[in-house]
C-alpha positions in Angstrom: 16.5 -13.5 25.0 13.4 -11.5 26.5 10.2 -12.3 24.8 9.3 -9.0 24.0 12.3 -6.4 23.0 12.8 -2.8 21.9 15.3 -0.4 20.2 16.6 3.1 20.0 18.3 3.5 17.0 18.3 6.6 15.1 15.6 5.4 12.0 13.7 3.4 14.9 13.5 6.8 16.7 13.1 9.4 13.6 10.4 7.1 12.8 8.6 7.1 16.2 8.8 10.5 16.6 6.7 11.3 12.6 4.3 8.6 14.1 3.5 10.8 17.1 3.5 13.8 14.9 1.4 12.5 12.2 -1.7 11.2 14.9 -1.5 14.7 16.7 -2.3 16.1 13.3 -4.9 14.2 12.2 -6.7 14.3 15.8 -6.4 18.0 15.4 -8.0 17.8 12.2 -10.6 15.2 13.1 -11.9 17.7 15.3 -13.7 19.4 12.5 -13.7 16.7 10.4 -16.3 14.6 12.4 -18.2 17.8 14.0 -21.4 16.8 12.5 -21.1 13.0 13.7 -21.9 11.5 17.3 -22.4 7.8 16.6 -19.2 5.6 16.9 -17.0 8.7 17.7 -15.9 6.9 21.0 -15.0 3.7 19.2 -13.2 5.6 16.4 -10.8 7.6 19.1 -10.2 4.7 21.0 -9.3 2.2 18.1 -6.8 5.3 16.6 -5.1 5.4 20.3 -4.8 1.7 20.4 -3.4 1.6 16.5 -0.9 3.9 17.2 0.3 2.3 20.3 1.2 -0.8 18.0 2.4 1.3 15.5 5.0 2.9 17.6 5.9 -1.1 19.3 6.5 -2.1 15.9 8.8 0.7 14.4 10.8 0.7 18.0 11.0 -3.5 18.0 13.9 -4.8 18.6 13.3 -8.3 17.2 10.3 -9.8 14.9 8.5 -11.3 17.2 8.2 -8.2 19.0 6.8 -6.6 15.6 4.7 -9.4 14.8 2.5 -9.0 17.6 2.4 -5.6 17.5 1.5 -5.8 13.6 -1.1 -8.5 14.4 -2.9 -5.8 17.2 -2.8 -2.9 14.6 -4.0 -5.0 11.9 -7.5 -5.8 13.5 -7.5 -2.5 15.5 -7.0 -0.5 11.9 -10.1 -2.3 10.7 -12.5 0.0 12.6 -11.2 2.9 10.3 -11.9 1.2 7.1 -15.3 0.0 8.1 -16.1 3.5 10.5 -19.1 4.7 8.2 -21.1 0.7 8.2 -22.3 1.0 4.6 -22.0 -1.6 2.4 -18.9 0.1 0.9 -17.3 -0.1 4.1 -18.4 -3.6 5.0 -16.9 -4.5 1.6 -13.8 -2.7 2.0 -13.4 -3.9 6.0 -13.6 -7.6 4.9 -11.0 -7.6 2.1 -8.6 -6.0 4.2 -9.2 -8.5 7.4 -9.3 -11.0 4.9 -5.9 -9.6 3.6 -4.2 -9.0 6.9 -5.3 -12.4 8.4 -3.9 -14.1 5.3 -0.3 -11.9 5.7 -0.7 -12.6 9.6 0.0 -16.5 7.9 2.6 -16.0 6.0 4.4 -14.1 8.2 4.0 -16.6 11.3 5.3 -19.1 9.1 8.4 -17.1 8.0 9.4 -16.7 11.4 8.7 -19.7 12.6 11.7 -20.9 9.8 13.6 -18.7 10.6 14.0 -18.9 14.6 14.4 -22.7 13.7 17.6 -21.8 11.9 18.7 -18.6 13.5 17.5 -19.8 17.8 16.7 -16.6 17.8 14.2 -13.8 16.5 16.4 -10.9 17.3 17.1 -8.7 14.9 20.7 -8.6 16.2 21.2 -11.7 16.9 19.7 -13.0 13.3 22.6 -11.1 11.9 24.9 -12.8 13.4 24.0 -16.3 12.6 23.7 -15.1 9.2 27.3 -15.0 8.8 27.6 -18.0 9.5 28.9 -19.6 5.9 26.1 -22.5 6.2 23.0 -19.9 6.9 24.2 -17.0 4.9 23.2 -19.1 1.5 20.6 -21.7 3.7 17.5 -22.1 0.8 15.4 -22.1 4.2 16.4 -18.4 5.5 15.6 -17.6 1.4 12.1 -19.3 2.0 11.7 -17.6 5.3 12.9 -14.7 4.1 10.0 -14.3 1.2 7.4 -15.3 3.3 7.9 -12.2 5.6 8.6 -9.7 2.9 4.7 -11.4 1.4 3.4 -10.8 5.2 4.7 -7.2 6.0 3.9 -6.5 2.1 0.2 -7.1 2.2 0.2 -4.2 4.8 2.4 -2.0 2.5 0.4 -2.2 -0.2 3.0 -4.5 -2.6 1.6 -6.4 -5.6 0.0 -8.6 -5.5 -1.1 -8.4 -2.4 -2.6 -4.5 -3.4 -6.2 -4.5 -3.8 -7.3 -3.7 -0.3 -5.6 -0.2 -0.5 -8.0 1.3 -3.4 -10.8 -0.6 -1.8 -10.7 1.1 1.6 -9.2 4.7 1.2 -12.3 6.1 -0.5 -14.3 5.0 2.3 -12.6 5.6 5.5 -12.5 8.9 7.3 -9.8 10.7 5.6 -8.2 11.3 9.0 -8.0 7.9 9.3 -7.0 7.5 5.3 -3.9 10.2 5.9 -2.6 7.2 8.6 -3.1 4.5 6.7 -1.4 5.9 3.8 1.0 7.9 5.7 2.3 5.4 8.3 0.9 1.7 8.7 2.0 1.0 5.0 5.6 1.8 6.4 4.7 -0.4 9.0 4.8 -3.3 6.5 7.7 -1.8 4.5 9.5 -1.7 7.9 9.1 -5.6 8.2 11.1 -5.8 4.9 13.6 -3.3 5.5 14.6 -5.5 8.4 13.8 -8.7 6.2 16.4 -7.4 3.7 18.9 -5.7 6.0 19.3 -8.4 8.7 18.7 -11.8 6.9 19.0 -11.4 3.4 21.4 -8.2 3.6 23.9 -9.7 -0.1 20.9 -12.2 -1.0 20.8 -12.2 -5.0 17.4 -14.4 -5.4 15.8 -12.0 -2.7 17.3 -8.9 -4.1 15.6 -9.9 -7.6 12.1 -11.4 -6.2 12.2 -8.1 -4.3 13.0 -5.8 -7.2 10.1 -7.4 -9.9 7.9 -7.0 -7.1 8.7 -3.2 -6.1 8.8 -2.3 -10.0 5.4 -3.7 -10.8 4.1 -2.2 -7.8 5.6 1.1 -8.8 4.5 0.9 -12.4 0.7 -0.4 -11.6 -0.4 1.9 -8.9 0.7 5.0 -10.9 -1.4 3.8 -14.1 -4.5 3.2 -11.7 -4.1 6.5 -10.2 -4.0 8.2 -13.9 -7.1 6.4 -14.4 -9.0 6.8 -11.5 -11.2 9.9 -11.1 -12.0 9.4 -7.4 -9.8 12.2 -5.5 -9.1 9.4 -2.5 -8.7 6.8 -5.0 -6.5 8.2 -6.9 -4.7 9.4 -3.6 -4.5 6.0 -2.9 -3.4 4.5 -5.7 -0.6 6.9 -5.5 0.4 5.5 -2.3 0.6 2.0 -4.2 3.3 3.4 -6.6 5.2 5.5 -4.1 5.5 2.5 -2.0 6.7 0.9 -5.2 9.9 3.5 -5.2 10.5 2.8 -2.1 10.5 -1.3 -2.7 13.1 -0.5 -5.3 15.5 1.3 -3.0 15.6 -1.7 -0.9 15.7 -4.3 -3.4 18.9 -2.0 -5.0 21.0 -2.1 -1.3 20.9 -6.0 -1.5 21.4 -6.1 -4.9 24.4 -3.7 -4.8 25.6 -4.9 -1.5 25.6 -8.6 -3.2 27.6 -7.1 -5.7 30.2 -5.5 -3.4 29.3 -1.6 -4.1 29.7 -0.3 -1.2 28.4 3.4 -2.0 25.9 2.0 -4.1 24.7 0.4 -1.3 24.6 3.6 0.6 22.6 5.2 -1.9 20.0 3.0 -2.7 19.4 2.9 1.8 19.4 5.9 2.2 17.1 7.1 -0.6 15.0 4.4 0.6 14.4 5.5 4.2 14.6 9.3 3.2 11.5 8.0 0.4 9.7 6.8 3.4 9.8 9.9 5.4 9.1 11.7 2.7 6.2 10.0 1.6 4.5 9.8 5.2 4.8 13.8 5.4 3.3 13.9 1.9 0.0 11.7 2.5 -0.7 13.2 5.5 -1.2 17.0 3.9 -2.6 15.5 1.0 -5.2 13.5 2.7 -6.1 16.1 5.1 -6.4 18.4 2.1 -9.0 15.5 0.3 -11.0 15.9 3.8 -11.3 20.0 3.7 -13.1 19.1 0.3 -15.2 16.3 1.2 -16.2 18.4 4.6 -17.4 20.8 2.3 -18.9 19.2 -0.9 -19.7 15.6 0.3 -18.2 14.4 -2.9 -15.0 12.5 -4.1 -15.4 12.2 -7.9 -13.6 14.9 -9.7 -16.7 15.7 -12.0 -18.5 16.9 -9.1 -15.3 18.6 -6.8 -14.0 20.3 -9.8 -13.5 24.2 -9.4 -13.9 23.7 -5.5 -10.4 25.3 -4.3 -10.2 28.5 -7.1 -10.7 30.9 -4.2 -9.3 29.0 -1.6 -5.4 29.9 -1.3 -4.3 28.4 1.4 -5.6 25.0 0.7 -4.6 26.0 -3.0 -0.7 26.5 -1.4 -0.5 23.2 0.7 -1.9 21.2 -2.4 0.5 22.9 -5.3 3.4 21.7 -2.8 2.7 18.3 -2.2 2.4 18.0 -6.0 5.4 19.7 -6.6 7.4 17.4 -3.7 5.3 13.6 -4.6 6.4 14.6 -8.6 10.1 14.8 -7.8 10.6 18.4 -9.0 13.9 19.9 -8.1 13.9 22.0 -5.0 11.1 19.8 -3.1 11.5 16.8 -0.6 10.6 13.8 -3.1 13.5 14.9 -5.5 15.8 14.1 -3.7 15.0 10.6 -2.3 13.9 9.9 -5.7 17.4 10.5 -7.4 19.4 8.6 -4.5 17.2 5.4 -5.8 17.8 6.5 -9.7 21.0 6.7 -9.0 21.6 3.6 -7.0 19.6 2.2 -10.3 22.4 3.3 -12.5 25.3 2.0 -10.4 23.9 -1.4 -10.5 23.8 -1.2 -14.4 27.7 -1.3 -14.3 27.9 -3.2 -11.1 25.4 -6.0 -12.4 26.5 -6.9 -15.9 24.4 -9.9 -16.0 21.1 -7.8 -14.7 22.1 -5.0 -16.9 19.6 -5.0 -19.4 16.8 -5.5 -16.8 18.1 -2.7 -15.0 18.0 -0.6 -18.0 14.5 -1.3 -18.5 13.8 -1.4 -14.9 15.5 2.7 -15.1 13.1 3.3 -17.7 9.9 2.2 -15.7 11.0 4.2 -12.9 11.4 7.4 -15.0 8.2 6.7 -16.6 6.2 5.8 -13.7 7.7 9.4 -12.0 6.3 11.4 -14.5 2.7 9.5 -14.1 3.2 10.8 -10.7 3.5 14.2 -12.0 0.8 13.8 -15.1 -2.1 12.2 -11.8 -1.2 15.1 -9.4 -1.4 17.3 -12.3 -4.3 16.0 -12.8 -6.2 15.9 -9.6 -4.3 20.0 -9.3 -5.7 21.4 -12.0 -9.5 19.8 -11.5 -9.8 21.3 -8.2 -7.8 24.4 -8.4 -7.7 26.1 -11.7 -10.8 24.6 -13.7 -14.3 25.8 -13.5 -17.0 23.6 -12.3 -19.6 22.5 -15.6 -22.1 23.5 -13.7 -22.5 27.1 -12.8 -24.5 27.9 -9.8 -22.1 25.0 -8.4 -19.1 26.8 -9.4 -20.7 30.3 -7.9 -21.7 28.3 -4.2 -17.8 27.3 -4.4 -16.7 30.7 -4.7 -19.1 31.9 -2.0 -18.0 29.5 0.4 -15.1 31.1 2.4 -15.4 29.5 5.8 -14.3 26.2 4.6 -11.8 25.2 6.9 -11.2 26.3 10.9 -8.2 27.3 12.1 -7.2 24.1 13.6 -7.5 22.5 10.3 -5.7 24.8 8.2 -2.6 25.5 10.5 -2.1 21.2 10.3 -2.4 21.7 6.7 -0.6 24.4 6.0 2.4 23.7 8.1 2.4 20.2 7.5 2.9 21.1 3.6 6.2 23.5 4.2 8.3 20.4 5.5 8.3 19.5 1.5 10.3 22.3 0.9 12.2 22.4 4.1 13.3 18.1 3.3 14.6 19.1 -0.2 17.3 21.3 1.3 20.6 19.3 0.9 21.6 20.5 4.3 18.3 18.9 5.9 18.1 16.0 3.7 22.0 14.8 3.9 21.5 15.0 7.8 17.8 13.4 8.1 20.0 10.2 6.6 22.6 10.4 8.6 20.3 10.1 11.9 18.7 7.4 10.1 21.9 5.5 9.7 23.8 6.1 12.5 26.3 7.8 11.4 26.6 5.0 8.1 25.5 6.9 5.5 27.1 10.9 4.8 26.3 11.2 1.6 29.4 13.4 1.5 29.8 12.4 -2.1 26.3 13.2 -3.7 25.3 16.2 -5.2 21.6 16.4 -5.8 22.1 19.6 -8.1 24.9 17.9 -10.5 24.1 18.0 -14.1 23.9 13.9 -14.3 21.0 14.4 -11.7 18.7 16.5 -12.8 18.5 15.0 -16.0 16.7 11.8 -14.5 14.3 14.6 -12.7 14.0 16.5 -15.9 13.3 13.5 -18.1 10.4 12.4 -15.4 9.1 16.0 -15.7 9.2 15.9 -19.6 7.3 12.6 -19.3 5.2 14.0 -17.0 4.0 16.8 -19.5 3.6 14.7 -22.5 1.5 12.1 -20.5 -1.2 15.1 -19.1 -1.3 16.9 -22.3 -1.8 14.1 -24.8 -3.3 11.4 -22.7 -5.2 13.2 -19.7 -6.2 16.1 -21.5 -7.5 14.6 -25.0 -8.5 11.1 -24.2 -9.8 11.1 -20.5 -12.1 14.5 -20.6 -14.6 14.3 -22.8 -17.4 16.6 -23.3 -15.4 18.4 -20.7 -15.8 15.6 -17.9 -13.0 13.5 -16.4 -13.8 10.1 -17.9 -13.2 6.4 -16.1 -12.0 4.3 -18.6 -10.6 1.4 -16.4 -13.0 -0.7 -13.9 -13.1 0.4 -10.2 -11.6 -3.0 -9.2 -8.4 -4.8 -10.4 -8.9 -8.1 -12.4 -7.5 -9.5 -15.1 -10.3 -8.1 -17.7 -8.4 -4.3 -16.7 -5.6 -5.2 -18.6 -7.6 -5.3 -22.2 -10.6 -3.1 -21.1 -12.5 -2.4 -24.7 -12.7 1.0 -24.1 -9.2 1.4 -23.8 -8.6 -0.1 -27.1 -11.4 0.8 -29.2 -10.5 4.6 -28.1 -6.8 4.1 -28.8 -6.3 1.9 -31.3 -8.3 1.6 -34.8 -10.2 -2.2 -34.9 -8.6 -2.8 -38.2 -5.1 -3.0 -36.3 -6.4 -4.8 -33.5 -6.3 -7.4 -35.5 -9.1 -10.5 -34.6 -7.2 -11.8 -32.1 -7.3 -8.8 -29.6 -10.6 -8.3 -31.0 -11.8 -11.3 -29.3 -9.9 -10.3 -26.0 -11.4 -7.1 -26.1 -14.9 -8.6 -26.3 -14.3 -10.6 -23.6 -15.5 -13.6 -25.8 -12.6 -15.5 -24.4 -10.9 -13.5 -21.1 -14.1 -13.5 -18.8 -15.6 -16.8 -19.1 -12.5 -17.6 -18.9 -11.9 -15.8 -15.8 -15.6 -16.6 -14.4 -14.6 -20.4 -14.6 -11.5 -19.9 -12.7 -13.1 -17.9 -10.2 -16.3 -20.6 -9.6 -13.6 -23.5 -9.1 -11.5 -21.4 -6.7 -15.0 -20.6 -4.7 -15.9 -24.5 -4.5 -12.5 -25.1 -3.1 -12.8 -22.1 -0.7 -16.0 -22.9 0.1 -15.7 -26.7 0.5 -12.8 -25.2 2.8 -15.2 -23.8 4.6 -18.3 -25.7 5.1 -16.1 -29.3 5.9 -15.6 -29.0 9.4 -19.2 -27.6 9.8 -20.8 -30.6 7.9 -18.5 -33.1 9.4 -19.6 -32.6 12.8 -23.8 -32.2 11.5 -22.7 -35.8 10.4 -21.4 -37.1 13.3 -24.3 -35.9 15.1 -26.7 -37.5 13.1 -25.2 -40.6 12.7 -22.8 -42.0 15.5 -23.7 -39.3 18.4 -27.2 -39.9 17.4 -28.1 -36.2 18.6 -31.6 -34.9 18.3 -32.0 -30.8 18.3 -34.5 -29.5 20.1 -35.9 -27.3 17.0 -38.4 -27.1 14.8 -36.8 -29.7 12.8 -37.9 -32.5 14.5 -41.1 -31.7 14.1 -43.4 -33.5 11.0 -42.4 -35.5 8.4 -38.6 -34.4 7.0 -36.2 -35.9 5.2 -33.0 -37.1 6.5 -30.8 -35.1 3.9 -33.3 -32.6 3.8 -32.9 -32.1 7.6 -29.2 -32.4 7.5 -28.9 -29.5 4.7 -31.1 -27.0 7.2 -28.9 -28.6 10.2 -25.7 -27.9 7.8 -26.9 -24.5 6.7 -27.1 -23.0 10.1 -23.7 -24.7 11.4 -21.6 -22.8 8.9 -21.3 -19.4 8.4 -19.7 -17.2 5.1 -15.9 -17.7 4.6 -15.3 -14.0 6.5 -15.5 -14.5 10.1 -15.8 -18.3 9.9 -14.1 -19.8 12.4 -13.7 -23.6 11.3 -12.1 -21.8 7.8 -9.5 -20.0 10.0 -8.7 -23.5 11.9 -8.5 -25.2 8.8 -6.1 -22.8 7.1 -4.0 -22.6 10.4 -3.8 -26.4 10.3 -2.7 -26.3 6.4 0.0 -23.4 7.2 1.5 -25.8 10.5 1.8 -28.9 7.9 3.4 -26.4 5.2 5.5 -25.6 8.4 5.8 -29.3 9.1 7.1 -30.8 6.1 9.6 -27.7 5.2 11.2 -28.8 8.0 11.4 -32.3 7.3 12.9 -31.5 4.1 
């Protein structure tokens, strides 16, 4: 088997060619987009060229080694985007996701390193075949392997709970560079489990259900934090969370139904899946671009201060209206129609799965829900920019003024990128974009995405939709006529009972004293704190050991003397080896003897997995 190995099959290709697409557009936009910066310019173009090299060797790989080193190039390279404007936002931002996509780089190269024990092999082909085997198609080990490379390619997707770097570093990259992340390198990581599940685990039922909570929680939690955020990129961002979510639940439904025999069902859920992912890429990439023309122009993200931006502005006005109408699932637009393919795989594994069936139920319920969040958030975000008047005045009269807002370059890549949503809901279009995708597998001969049975899902999302903006956005998070943030910026566990939230909501005296407490966080955040401080000692202790091991063995058996400062006078021994100790180590992010230590760790985990 060659070490390095690529294919040209029709999703590898489809997806390939959207790559290419989406980098022309955003260099074409970045052209105006950075026309009043000069500093780092050079390192930013070259880091994009370098990212999207990977990014095309991983979605044409042919096996997962090839897509592992690929994925390890883009994951360092994409850093440079997130941490492109050096602030301490950025900085902040950079390190989580580093942190994130070294820990995922772990996982990962311990799932494969399982699997080509079991499989000889790392080709995707060829990893199929021993699968059939009796003894590997049910081996606990390929199950192991299996989750540890859907937790490495799902950090990069954007899958709970490996989330929080995506609302961390979309409000401060370039939104160029945001459009790509959003748009293509979290398919990246869904790629690695679309492979995970359709090669090793194709009829797994453990992986099928791990897979499914996972995508269903990620669905449901990124569409309540974009409903609450009031950040345009944030809450752009956020969405991708969710979206990525629906498309974690098309997978997860293939093995389920395919462990269940269901053929079509099968079908279905794969195809609504891959046509999700297309989908969403062509989405992000107009919406993003669209958040960019704004912040070119007002130098601002939170709604309070873009609101009433876009009232004169019809063309941007167009592009946006129809990626909301296409991300909501409304009938007639792209994200309609992968969205029902998934519902409907959803319902055929009610009947298929009788043992699952009330989980599926409420599983149908949280994705109808969680659709018309979409809806309610680009609703939202629609109506802030577009149709409502700034509260300030003179603002409002200098957005009206301002005509010259975009150039042509940006508004052709905006404006054509948006009419593929309307061109990808045509059955036609759709039907055949999935046959590509398949081979030749998947016709969808049989589905109709008009029938009476389907646009009731769509029309109960929509209804949803509306209730959530008009009761919830419009009466409880504008006040005094300003978008309000009643949830934290970050995700913790304190989010989940934030006072405001319940005091606002729901009276005290049905609270009752027990959620009272909560809400005070009397109880949650020193609980919280306390966990937090014993996870740091360990991480730090982590850290610092192989630093102040070797101070000690200089200081004691090596008998070293440094030719500092330090020698000098009269200084204690341990007050001289805490200076010595202080300058050997470094903080946990880019510390060195930390990464060796955690490598070591992950080849013992390696070790005795094998053993047993």
């Amino acid at each position: 088997m060659p070490y390095l190995s690529f294919s040209l099959s029709g999703f590898r290709i489809v997806y390939a060619i959207i790559a290419a697409y989406m980098w022309l557009f955003t260099l074409i936009f970045s052209n105006e987009y950075f026309k009043h910066e000069r500093e780092n310019l050079k390192r930013y173009y070259i880091f994009t060229l370098i990212t999207f090299a990977a990014t095309e060797g991983v979605m044409l790989s042919g096996s997962f080694l090839t897509a592992y080193l690929c994925f390890e190039i883009l994951s360092f390279s994409s850093t440079v985007w997130v941490i492109h404007e050096e602030n301490e936002g950025a900085r902040n931002a950079a390190y989580t996701y580093l942190f994130i996509a070294v820990a995922a780089g772990l996982l990962l190269f311990m799932g494969l390193i399982l699997l080509e024990y079991n499989c000889r092999s790392l080709s995707f082909n060829s990893i199929a075949a021993a699968i059939q085997n009796s003894s590997l198609a049910d081996s606990k080990i390929i199950l192991i392997a299996g989750i540890l490379i859907m937790f490495g390619f799902g950090a990069k997707a954007g899958m709970f709970p490996l989330h929080i770097w995506l609302p961390k570093a979309h409000p401060v990259a370039p939104a160029p560079a945001s459009a790509l992340l959003s748009g293509i390198l979290t398919k990246v990581g869904v790629y690695g489990i679309l492979m995970t599940a359709v090669y090793c685990l194709p009829s797994n039922l453990y992986f099928g259900e791990i897979l499914f909570l996972l995508a269903i929680i990620t669905m449901f939690l990124g569409a309540v934090l974009a409903l609450f955020s009031v950040n345009l990129k944030r809450t752009l961002a956020c969405s991708s969370m969710s979206q990525i979510g629906f498309i974690l639940t098309g997978i997860a439904m293939s093995v389920l139904l395919s462990y269940a025999k269901e053929t079509e069902g099968t079908e279905l859920a794969l195809s609504g899946a891959l046509l999700h992912m297309v989908n969403h890429s062509c989405l992000k990439l107009t919406l993003f671009m669209a958040a960019g023309a704004v912040y070119m122009n007002t130098e601002k993200l939170d709604l309070n201060d873009i609101r009433g931006f876009g009232r004169n502005k019809p063309l941007l006005k167009i592009a946006f209206l129809l990626g909301v109408l296409g991300i909501g699932g409304v009938p007639l637009f792209n994200a309609y129609a992968s969205k029902t393919l998934i519902h409907e795989a959803i319902v055929e594994g009610i009947h298929a799965l009788s043992p699952l069936s009330p989980y599926l139920k409420a599983a149908e319920w949280v994705f109808l829900i969680s659709g018309g969040m979409t809806l309610a958030y680009m609703t939202k975000l629609f109506i802030c920019i577009f149709v409502e008047k700034n509260n300030d005045e003179e603002k409002q009269k200098a957005f009206d003024a301002k005509k010259d807002y975009m150039n042509r370059g940006s508004s052709f890549v905006i404006f054509s990128s948006s009419l593929l949503f309307v061109i990808l809901g045509i059955p036609a279009v759709f039907k055949l974009m999935s046959r590509i995708m398949t081979d030749g597998s998947s016709t969808l001969a049989e589905f109709s995405a008009f029938s009476l049975e389907s646009l009731k899902g769509g029309a109960v999302s929509i209804l949803i939709g509306a209730f959530i903006y008009i009761v919830l956005v419009r009466n409880i998070f504008i006040r005094n006529k300003r978008y309000v943030n009643l949830m934290p910026e970050k995700l913790d566990l304190e989010m989940l009972l934030y006072r405001p939230l319940f005091t606002d909501i729901i009276p005290k005296r049905i609270m009752g004293g027990f959620l009272r407490i909560f809400a005070e966080n009397r109880i949650l955040k020193p609980l919280c704190s306390g966990l937090f401080t014993v996870f740091s000692f360990i991480i730090r202790l982590l850290s610092m050991g192989t630093d102040l091991f070797f101070v000690f063995l200089r200081n004691t058996i090596l008998k070293e003397r440094k030719p500092t400062g330090l020698n000098s006078g009269r200084i204690g021994f341990i007050r001289k080896f805490k200076l010595e100790a202080s300058e050997a180590y470094a903080p946990i992010i880019g510390n060195f003897s930390f990464a060796l230590v955690l490598t070591c760790i992950g080849i013992v985990i390696i070790l005795i997995s094998l053993l047993l």
